[in-house]
N, C-alpha and C positions, 0 to 999 in steps of 0.2 A: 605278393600283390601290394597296390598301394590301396588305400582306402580314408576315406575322409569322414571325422566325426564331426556335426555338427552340434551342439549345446546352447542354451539358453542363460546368458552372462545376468547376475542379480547383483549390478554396481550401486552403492552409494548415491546420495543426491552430489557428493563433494568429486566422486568417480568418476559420474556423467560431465561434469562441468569438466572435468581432467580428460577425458576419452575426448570429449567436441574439440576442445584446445588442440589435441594431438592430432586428429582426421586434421583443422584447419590449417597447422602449420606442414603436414606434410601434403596439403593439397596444394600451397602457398609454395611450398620448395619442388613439385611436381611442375606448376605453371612456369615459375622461373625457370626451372633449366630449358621448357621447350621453350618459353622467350629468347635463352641465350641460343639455343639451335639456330631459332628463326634469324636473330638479328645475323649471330656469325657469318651464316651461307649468305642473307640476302647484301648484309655490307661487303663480305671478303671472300665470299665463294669457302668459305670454310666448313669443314663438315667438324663436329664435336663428336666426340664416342663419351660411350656409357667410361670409362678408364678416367676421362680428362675432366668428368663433372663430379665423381666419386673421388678426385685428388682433394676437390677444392672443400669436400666435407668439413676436414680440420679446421680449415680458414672460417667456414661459415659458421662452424658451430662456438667457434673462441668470441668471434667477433657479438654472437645475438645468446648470450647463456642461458637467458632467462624465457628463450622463445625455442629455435633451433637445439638449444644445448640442451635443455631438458629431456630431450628424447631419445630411443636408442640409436646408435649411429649405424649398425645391420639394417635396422628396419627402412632409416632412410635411404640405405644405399639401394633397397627393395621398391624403395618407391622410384628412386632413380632408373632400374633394369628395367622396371614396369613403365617407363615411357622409353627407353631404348628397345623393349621389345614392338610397343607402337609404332616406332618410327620403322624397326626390322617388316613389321607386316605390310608395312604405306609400301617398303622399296620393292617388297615380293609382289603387292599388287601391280605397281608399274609395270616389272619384269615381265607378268604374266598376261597385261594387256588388262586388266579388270580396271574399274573403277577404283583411285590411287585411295581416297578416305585421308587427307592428309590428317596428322594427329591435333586435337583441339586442345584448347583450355578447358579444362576442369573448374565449371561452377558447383557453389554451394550444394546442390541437391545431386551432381553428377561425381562425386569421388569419398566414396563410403567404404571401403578397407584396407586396413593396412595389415603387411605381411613380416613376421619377425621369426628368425631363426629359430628353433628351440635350443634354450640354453644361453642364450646370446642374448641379452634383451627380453626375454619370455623365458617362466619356466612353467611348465605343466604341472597342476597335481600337488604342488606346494602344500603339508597339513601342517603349521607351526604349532596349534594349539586346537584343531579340531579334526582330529584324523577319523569320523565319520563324515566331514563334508570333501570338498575337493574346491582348491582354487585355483586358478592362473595369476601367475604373479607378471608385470608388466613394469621393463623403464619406466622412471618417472611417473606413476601410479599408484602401483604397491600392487597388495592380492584382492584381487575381486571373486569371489565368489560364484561359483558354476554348480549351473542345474543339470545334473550329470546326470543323464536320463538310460542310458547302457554302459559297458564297460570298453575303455577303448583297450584296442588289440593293435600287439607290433611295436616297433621303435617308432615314437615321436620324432619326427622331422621338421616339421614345421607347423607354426599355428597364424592365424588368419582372426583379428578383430574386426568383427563388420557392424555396421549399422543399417536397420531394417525400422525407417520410418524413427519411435519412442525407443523400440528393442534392439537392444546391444547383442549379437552373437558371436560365440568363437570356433573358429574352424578347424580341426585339430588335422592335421595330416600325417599321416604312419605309413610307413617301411613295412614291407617282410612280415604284411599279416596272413595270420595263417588261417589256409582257406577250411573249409568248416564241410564235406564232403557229405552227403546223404546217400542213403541206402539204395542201392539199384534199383529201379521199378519193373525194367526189360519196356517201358512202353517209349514211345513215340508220336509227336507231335505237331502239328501241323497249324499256325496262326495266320488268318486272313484281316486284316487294319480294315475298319470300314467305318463310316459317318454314322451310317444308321444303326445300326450295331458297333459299338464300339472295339471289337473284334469276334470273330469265329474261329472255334477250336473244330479241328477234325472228329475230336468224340467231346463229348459233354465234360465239362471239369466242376469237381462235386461243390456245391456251394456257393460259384460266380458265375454259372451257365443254365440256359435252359439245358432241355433234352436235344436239343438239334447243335446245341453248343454254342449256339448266340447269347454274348456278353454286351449286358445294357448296357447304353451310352448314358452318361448321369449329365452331359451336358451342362457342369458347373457355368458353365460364361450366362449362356443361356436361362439358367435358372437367378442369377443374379442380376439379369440385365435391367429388370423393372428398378430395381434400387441406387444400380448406379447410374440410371439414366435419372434420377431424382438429385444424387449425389454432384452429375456433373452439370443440371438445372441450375443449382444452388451454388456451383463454385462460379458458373457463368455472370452470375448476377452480384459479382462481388467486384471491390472497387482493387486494380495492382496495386500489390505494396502492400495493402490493408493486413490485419491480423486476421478477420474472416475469411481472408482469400485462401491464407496461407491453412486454417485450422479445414477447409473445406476440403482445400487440395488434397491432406490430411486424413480425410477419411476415403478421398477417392483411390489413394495408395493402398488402406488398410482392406477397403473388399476388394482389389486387384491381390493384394497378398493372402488373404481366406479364401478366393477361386483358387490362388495357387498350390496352398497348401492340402485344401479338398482335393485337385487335380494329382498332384502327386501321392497322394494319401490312397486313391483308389490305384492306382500306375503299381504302388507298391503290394497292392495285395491282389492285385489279380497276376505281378508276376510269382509273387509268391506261390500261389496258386499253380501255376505251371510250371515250377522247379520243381514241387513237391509229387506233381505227375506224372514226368515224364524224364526219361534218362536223355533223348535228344530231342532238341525244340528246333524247329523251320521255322523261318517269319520271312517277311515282303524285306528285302535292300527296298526301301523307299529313298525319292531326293525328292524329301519333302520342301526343300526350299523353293525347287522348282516347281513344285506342285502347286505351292501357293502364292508363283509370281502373277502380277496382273497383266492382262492380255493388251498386246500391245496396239498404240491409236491406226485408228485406218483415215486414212486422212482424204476425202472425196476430190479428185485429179479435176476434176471441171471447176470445183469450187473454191477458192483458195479460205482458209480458216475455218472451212465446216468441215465435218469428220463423220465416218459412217458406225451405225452401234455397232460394237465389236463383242457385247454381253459381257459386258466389265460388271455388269450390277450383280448379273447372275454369278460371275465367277468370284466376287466381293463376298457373300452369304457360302458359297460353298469352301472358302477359304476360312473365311471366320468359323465353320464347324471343325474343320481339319485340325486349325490348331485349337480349336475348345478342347477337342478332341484328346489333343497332349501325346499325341505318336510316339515323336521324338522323345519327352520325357518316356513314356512308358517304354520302348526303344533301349534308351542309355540306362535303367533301372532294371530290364531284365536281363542285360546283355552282364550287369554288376553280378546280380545276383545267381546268374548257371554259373561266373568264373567261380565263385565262394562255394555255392553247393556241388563244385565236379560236374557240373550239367553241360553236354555239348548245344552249345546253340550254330544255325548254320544261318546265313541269310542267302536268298533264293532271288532270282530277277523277277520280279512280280509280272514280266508281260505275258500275257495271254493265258495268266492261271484262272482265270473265271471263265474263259470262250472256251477250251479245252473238256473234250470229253474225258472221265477219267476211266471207261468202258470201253473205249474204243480207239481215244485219240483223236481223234477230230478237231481240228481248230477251227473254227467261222466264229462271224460277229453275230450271224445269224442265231450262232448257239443261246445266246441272251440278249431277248430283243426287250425286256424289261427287265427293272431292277434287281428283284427277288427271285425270278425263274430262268432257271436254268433247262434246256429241250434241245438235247442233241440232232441234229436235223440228217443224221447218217444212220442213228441205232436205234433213236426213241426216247433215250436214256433221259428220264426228268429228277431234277434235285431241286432244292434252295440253292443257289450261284454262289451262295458266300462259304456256302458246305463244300460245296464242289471248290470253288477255290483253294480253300484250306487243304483237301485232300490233296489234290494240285502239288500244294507246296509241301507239304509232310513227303510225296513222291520226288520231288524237285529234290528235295534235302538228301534224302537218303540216296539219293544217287550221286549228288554232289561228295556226301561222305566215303559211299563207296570208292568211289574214283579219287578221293582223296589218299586211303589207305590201300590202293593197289599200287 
């Protein structure tokens, strides 16, 4: 397996001024070479490859030593791939008819990490003289010091210096770790994604469920919204350019980043929770992207420039709880953690798991003509719908597995 450590870097004041230097000059060699893209194609119909901007490294780094040359020559080639893979995804979009995204310039606030091979320019774990702590050593830096918070597992591959607002991070990426298997439970599992409930388990899971198996929603966006509606009051009312602008902005970054790390902080322990339960997990395949696109104008045929309501407001509020909600993170964090614990996870086509009687089979819309209730209109059968859904999918799954291994 691959697996990504993330740490909290404790650089120097002389560190920081050396890490901004380095982000600015490889954001600086990132804009130029799409510059040279642009101009090439639009003066000579010429296309550049990632090969013919990676020649000219040696040239650029002899000629600027003191800017360019100080830094390692992998990592810039990394920042080079990283706009050739931009430009690979613009040509996939054409291809595919989507929206092309052609590739931008990278301003100041838009290109915060850089990527350096392990061993090549970064070494991991470096102790010269303190082999109780752990550093990263970095071209043209030295060792900065890391707040090693677990122990990483697997062959180092590569590491990642990012920047998060004042906070320095390093991203450690490992090879061939080895998955960490949990003891058989024999049980099985059945997850329903929902707003109001931030999901529903088939049976109760001990510690983050009621008895019916409804998991709070803690609605981190929502519970911060008073403060950063003060936050972005205050950054309104500041002059561009200014340094109040910039320190305001500043703090509206910093409770965007405490929502997120709240949000993944529960994401992580309620998957926890259900690796530790269950030997196979069901969940909803959601396309949450689609879920949360806005509904498209209705534009009124008599009237030329008026448009009729199409309940954009309404779909605006239920979108904004979807993602408070954090599916998708809670999604990619559990699907990590059954590979690590040996847990099968299955995902199931979420249609028609809440109308479906699980007594009889029945499908009508009629089956749930409100939220919370579920009333089969063939057998009688009454539940909570979120219950019923999750049963739904815990059956969905194990049929899906069956038919897997026949």
């Amino acid at each position: 397996m691959r697996r990504s450590f993330k740490f909290l870097l404790r650089p120097t004041v002389k560190q920081r001024i050396a890490l901004t230097a380095m982000l600015d000059d490889h954001r600086a060699l990132y804009n130029a070479a799409l510059q040279e893209r642009r101009e090439a194609y639009r003066r000579a119909k010429i296309s550049i490859r990632y090969a013919d901007q990676s020649a000219q490294l040696k040239e650029i780094r002899a000629d600027d030593p003191t800017g360019q040359g100080r830094w390692s020559f992998t990592s810039q080639q990394q920042t080079l791939r990283r706009l050739n893979k931009a430009f690979e995804s613009f040509f996939r979009r054409v291809r595919a008819g989507r929206k092309p995204g052609y590739p931008r310039f990278k301003g100041r606030g838009w290109f915060d990490t850089i990527t350096f091979v392990e061993g090549d320019g970064a070494k991991w774990d470096c102790q010269p003289r303190h082999p109780s702590a752990t550093f990263v050593r970095l071209h043209g830096i030295g060792q900065i010091r890391v707040h090693q918070h677990r122990a990483v597992r697997g062959r180092v591959k590569q590491l990642e210096v990012k920047r998060e607002s004042a906070r320095w991070y390093v991203i450690v990426s490992c090879d061939d770790v080895p998955a960490v298997p949990l003891p058989a439970s024999g049980r099985q599992i059945g997850v329903d994604m929902g707003v109001v409930h931030f999901a529903t388990a088939s049976e109760p899971l001990a510690g983050v469920s009621d008895e019916q198996g409804h998991i709070p929603n803690p609605r981190h966006l929502e519970a911060a919204q008073k403060e950063l509606a003060a936050a972005q009051r205050a950054h309104a009312g500041t002059r561009h350019g200014s340094r109040r602008r910039r320190k305001a902005a500043q703090k509206i970054g910093r409770l965007h980043r405490a929502v997120a790390r709240r949000r993944a902080d529960h994401a992580h322990k309620i998957a926890l929770a259900l690796v530790r339960t269950a030997d196979v997990i069901a969940v909803e395949d959601l396309r949450i992207a689609n879920m949360t696109r806005s509904p498209k104008a209705k534009p009124a045929l008599e009237q030329a420039g008026v448009f009729l309501p199409n309940g954009a407001a309404a779909k605006a509020k239920l979108n904004t709880s979807i993602l408070d909600a954090g599916w998708g993170v809670f999604l990619s964090i559990l699907a990590h953690k059954a590979e690590s614990a040996g847990r099968e996870l299955i995902s199931v086509n979420p249609a028609n798991t809440s109308r479906t009687c699980p007594r009889c089979g029945q499908v009508s819309r009629d089956n749930r003509k409100v939220q919370s209730d579920f009333a089969c209109v063939a057998c009688g059968y009454a539940a909570n719908a979120d219950v019923v859904a999750a049963c739904n999918i815990k059956r969905a799954g194990l049929v899906l597995r069956d038919a897997g291994a026949a």
